[in-house]
N, CA, C and O of each residue as an XYZ file, in Angstrom:
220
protein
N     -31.336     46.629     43.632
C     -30.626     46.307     42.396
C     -29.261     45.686     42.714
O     -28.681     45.876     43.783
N     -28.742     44.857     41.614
C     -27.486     44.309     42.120
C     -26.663     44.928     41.379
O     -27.129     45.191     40.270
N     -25.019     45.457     41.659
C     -24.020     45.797     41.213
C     -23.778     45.441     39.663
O     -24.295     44.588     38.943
N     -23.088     46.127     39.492
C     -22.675     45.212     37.965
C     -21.588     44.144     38.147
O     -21.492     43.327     37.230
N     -20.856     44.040     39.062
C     -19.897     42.560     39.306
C     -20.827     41.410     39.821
O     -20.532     40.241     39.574
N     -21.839     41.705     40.467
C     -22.921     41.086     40.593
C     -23.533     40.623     39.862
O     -23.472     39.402     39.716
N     -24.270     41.301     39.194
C     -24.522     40.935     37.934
C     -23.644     40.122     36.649
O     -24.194     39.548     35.709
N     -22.474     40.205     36.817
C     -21.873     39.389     35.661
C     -20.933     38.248     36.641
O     -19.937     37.629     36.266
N     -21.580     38.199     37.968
C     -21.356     36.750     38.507
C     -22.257     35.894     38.385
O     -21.945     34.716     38.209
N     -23.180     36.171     38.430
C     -24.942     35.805     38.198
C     -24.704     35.232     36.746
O     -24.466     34.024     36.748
N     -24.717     35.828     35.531
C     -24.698     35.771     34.402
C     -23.440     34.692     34.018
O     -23.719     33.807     33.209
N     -22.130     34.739     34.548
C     -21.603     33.685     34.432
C     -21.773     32.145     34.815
O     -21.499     31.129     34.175
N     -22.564     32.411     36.647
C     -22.897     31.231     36.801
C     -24.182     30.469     36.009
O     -24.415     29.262     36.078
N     -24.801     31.261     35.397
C     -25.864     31.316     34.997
C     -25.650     30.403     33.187
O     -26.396     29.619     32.600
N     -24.462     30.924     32.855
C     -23.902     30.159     31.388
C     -23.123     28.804     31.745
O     -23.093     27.886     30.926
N     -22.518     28.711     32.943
C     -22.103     27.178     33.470
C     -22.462     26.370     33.187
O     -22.086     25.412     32.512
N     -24.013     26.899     34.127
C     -24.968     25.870     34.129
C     -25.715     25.220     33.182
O     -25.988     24.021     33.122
N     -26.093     26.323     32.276
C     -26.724     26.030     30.829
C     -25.627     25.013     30.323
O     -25.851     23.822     30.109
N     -24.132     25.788     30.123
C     -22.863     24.740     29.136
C     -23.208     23.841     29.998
O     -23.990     23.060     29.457
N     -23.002     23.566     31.096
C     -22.693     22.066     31.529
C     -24.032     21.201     31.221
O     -23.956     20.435     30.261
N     -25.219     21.251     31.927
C     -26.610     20.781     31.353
C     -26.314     20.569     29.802
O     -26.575     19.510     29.231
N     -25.824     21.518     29.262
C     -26.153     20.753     27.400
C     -25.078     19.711     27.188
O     -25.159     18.713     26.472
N     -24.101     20.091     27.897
C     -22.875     19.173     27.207
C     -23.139     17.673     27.980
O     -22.749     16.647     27.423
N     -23.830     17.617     29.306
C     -24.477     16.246     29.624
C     -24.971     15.594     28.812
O     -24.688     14.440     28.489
N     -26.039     16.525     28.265
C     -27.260     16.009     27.016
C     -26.627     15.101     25.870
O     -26.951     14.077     25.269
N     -25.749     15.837     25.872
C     -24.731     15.812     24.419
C     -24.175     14.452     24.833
O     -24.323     13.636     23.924
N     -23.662     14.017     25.775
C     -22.750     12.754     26.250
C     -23.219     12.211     25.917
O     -22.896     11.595     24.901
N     -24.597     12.010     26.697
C     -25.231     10.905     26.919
C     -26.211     10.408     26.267
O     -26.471      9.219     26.447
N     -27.013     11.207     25.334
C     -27.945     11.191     24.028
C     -27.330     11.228     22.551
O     -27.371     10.295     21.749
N     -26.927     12.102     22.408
C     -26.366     12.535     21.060
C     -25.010     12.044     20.565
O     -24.809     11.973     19.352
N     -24.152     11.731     21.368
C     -22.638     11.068     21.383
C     -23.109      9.248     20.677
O     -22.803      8.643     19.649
N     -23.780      8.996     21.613
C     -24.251      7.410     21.182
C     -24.619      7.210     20.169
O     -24.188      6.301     19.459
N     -25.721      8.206     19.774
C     -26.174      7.828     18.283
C     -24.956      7.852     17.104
O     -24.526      7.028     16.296
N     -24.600      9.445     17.504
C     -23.597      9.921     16.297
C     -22.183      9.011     16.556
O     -21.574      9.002     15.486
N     -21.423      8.224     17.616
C     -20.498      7.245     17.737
C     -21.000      5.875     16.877
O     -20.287      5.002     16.381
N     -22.331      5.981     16.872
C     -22.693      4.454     16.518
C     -22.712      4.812     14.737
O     -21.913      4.294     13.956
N     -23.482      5.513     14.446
C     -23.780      6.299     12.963
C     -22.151      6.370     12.365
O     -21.920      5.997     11.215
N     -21.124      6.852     13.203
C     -19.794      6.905     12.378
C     -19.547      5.454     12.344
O     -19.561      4.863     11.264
N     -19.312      4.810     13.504
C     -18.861      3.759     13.006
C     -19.012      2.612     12.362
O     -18.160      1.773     12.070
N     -20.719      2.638     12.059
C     -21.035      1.995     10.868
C     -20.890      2.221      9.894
O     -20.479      1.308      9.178
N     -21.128      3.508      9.313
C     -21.527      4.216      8.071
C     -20.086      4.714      7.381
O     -19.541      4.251      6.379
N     -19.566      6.017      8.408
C     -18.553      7.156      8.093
C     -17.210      6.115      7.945
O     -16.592      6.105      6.880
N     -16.822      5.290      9.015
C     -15.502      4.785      9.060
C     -15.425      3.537      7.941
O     -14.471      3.532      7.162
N     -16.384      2.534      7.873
C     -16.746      2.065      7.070
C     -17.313      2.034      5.265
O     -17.322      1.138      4.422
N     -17.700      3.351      5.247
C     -17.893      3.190      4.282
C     -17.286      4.694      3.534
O     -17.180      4.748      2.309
N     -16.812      6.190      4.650
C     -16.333      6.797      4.084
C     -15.292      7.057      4.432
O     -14.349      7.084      3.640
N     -15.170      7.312      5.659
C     -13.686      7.751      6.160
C     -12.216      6.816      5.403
O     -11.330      7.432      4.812
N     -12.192      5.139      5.580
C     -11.452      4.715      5.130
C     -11.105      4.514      3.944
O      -9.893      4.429      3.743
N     -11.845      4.404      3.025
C     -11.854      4.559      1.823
C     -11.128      5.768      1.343
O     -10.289      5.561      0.466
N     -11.302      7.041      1.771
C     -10.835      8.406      1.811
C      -9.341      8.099      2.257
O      -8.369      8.346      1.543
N      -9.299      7.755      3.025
C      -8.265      7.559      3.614
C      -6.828      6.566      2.494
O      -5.633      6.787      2.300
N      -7.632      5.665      2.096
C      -6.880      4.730      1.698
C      -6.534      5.609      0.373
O      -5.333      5.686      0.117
N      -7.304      6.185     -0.376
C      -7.299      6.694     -1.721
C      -6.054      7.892     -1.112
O      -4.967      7.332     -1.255
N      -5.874      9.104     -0.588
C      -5.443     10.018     -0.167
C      -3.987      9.251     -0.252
O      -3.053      9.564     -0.989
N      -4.035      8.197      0.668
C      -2.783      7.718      0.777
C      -2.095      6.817     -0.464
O      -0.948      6.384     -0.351
C-alpha cells in the first residue's frame, strides 16, 4: 500500500495531467471555433452594439 503523502502525490500528478490534456483540447479545438463564432456574430452583431448603447 502507498502512504497517504503518496497517495496525494499520485492524485495530484494525476489532476495535472487530466488539467493540462483538457486545456490543450480547449486551445486548439474549442478556442477556434468559439474565437471565430465571437467575432463574427457576438462582436459584430452583439457585443458592440451593447456597447455603443451603454455608452
Amino acid at each position: 500500500m502507498l502512504s497517504q503523502a503518496e497517495m496525494a502525490l499520485v492524485e495530484k500528478m494525476m489532476d495535472a495531467l487530466q488539467i493540462g490534456s483538457s486545456q490543450h483540447k480547449v486551445v486548439k479545438g474549442d478556442n477556434n471555433n468559439i474565437n471565430n463564432s465571437n467575432n463574427s456574430k457576438s462582436r459584430g452583431g452583439r457585443r458592440f452594439p451593447d456597447k455603443l448603447i451603454t455608452t
